[in-house]
N, C-alpha and C positions, 0 to 999 in steps of 0.2 A: 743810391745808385739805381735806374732804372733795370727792368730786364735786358732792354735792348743793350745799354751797353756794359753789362754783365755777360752778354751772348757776344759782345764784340770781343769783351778781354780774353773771353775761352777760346774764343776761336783763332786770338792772335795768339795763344800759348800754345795752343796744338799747333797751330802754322808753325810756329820756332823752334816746337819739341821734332816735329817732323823734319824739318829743314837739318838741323844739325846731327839728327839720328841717320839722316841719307849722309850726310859729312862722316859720321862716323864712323857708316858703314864700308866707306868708300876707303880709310886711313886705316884701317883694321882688315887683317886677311880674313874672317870669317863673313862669311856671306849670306848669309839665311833670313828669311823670312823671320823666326825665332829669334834673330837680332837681332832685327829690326823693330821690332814689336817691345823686346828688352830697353834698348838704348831711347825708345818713345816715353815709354814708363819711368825711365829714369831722368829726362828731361823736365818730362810734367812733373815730376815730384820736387824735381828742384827749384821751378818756379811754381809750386804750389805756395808757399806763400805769401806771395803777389797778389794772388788771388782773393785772399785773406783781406788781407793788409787794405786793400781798396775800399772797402765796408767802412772804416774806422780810419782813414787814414790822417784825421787830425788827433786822434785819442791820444797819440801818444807825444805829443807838441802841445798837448793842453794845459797842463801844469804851465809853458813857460807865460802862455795868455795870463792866468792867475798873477803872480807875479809883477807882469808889466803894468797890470790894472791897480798891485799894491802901494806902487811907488809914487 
């Protein structure tokens, strides 16, 4: 995966972690800044795997390649 679109993935996961953290904050009485900043971090961490996953994402479909190549 180049830089650029490693800079694109992060930038659409802070877009969505942002996007749903204003949702959040909007569905929920508390209203702070402290919140907001909270319910960001917990977003990004949820799709912190994605993140991951993108680097490698045939590694883990490789074994079935092996396989089809046996038969």
């Amino acid at each position: 995966m180049s830089k650029t679109d490693r800079t694109i993935t992060i930038a659409i996961v802070l877009a969505c972690a942002t996007l749903a953290s204003a949702l959040m904050l909007k569905l929920t009485p508390n209203d702070s800044w402290l919140a907001l900043v909270g319910w960001i971090i917990f977003f990004v961490a949820m799709q912190a795997p994605f993140l991951f996953i993108q680097s490698s994402q045939y590694s883990c479909t490789a074994w079935l390649e092996r396989f089809r190549k046996g038969e």
